[in-house]
N, C-alpha and C positions, 0 to 999 in steps of 0.2 A: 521391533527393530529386526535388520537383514543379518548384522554383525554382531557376534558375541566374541566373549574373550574364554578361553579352556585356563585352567588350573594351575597349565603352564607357558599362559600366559600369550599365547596365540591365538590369534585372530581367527576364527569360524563361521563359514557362509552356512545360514539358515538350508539355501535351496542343497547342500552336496550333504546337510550333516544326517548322520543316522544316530538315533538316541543311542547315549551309552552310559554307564553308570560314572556321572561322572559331575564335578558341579561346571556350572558356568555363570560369568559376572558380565555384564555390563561394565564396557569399554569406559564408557564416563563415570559412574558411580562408585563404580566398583560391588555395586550391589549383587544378588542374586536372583539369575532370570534362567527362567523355565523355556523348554523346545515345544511348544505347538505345531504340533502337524496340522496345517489348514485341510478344512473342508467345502467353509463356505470363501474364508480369507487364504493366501499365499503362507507359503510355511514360513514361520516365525517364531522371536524369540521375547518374552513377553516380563515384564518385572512382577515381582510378588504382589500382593494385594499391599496397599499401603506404603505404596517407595516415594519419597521424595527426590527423584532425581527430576532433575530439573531441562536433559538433554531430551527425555521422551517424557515431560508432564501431563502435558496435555493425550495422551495416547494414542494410538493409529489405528484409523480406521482402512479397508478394504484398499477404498481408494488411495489411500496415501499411500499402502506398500507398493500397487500398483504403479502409482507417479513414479516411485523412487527406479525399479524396474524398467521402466522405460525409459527415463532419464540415462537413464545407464548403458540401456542400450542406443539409445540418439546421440551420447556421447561418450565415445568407447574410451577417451581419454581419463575420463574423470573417477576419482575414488570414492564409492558407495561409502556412507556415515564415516567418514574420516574424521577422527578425536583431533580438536584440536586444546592441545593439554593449556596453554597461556590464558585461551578467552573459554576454556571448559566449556564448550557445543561443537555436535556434533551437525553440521550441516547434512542435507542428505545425499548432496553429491558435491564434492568439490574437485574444481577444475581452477589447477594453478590458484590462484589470488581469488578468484568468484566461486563464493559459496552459492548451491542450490536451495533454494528450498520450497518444498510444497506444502503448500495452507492450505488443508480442505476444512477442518472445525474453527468455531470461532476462538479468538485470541483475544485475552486483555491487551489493549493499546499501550499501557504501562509496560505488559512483557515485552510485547513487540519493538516497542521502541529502546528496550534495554538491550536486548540482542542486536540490534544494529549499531546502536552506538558501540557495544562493543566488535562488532565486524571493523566498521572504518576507524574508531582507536588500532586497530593492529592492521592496516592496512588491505583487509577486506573488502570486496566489492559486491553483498549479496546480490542475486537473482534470486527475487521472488513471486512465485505460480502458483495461484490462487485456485481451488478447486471448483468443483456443480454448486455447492452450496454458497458459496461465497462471491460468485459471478454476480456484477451489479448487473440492474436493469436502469430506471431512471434516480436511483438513489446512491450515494457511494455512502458509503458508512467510515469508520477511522481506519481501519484495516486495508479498504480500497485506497481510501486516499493515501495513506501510508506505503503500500507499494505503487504508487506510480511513480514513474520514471518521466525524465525531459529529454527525447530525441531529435536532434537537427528539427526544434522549434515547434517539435508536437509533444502534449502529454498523454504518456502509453501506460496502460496496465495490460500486464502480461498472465494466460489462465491455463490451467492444463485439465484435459479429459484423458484420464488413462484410460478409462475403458473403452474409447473411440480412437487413441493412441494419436493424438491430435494437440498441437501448441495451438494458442490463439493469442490474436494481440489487440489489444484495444484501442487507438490511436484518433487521431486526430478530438482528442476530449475537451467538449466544453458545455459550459451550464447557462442554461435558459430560466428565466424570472419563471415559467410556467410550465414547461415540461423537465425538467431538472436536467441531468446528464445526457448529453449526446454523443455517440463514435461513429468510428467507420472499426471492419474487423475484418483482420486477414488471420486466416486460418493454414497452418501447416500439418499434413500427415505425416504418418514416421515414415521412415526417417531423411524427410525432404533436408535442403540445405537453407536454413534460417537467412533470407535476403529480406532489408528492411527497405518496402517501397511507399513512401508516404503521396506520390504522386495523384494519389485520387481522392484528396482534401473535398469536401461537402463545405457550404457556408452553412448549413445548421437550420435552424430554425428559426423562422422573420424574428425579428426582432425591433419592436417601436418604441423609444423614449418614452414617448407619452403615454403609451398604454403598459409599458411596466410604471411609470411614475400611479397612473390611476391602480394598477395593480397591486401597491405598496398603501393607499391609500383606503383600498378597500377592506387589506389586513392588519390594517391600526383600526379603523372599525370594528371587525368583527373580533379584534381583543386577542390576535394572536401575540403570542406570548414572546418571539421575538422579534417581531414587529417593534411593542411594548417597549422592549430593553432597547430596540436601535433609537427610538424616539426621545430614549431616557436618557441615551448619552448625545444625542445631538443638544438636550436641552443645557450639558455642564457647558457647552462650548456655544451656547448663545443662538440656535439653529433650532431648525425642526426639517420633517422630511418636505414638508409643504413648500421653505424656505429654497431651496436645493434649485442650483438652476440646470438647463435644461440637459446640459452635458452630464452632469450628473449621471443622469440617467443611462446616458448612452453604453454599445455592449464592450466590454474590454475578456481578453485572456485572463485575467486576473481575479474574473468572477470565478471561476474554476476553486480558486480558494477559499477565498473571502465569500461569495455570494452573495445577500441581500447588505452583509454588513461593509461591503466597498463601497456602499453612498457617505461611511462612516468617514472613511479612509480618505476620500474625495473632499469630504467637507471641511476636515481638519485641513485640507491643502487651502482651501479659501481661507483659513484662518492664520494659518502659518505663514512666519516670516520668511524663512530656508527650510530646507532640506532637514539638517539638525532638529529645528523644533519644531517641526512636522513629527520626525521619529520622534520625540517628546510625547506630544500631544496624542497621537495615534496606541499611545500606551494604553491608555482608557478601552481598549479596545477588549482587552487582556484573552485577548486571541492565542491558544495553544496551537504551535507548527507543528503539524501532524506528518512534515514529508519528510521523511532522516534523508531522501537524497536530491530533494531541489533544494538549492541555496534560498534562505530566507534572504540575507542580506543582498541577492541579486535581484531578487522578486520585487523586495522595495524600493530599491533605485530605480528600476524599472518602472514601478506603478508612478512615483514619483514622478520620473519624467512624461509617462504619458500625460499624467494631470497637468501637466504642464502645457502639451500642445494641445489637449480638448479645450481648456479653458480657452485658449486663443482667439 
């Protein structure tokens, strides 16, 4: 951490402090944390061995002090780890209503998604900057998927390089039967003025009904394991993938989510009477919403109605 708290109770930047005989706590815990003069890391202030605070658990590496640093600097408005005492976390920069924060280690999806629910319980809006290590290639894991965002009709993941001093944005995102995740990426230096231009959209990668249909067929074959379980619930609702007609297959936004399991999603709509027991029936699915900030309940009205004009 950048910020400790002195004895009497005042707030202390890491970068101006000079050691002095004196204790110091952590803002959130109230624990006691020690002054590190960095050598190889930025000067900082560090909890004892064995603290359970819960605002710096996971610890900071290099990079992260770095992020916090820069942030600060690209936005001179905002307040470095500001406590906030109601929802007990410390974001790393917060600006008005949007908390910062930078992921460069891995994170349990359980924490992750506790901390946001609590941001938006108290009207919180996080920004989340995803470090070197956590930057997807064609795979998103729950943490990527968990911070992407929905912009004017693109899904973005937002990344930060502090030691290149560089915002990055991930944007126009979507999933191929065969090469997983696709983007476009616009990249900002410091401390450029953040404009979102989505105007140079790619259609991605071909994509053919039929050869993802035979591509689905080849993976129930070779005995992949969630091939297996989509097969096993087509069979509760009287279907198989073989069954599936040819729209089915066809590519939607919505595989972004869902993936190979939207043929699920699709077939239940052949099955269902309305809307209602569709939701019903798409239960079986037992699908965990990994995104705290895309509406679930908009996603599937949505998917819902597309099924509607493919089937046509």
């Amino acid at each position: 951490m950048l910020i400790a708290q002195s004895e009497k109770g005042q707030l202390v930047d890491s970068r101006h402090y000079h050691k002095k005989k004196e204790e110091l706590f952590c803002p959130s815990c109230h624990q006691a944390v020690v002054f590190r003069k960095g050598k190889v890391k930025i000067s900082h202030f560090a909890h004892k061995a064995h603290s359970c605070c819960t605002s710096f658990s996971e610890g900071e590496t290099k990079e992260h002090l770095q992020g916090k640093l820069l942030l600060e600097q690209w936005f001179p408005g905002g307040e470095l780890e500001a406590y906030l005492p109601k929802l007990k976390q410390r974001p790393d920069l917060l600006l008005k209503k949007m908390p910062i924060e930078v992921q460069c280690s891995p994170l349990p999806i359980k924490r992750f998604m506790q901390r946001n629910q609590n941001y938006l319980a108290y009207g919180y809006y996080p920004w989340w900057l995803l470090g070197e290590k956590l930057a997807p290639k064609r795979h998103f894991g729950p943490i990527q998927k968990g911070s992407t965002y929905f912009y004017h009709g693109c899904l973005c993941l937002w990344l930060i390089r502090p030691f290149k001093k560089e915002l990055c944005l991930l944007y126009d995102i979507k999933w191929h039967y065969h090469f997983g995740m696709s983007y476009q990426i616009i990249n900002w230096s410091a401390f450029e003025t953040i404009k979102l231009d989505f105007s140079q959209q790619q259609n991605g990668f071909l994509w053919k009904a039929q050869d993802y249909r035979y591509f689905i067929y080849r993976k129930l074959a070779d005995k992949n394991i969630r091939t297996i379980r989509l097969q096993e619930k087509l069979y509760f609702i009287h279907l198989t993938v073989q069954d599936l007609p040819d729209w089915c297959y066809l590519p939607s936004f919505f595989h972004f989510f869902f993936e190979d399991d939207l043929l699920f999603l699709r077939a239940c709509f052949i099955k269902a009477s309305d809307f209602n027991h569709w939701l019903q029936m798409i239960k079986g699915l037992e699908h965990v919403w990994l995104y705290p900030f895309i509406s679930q309940k908009k996603v599937l009205w949505q998917l819902y109605q597309e099924c509607r004009k493919l089937c046509c």
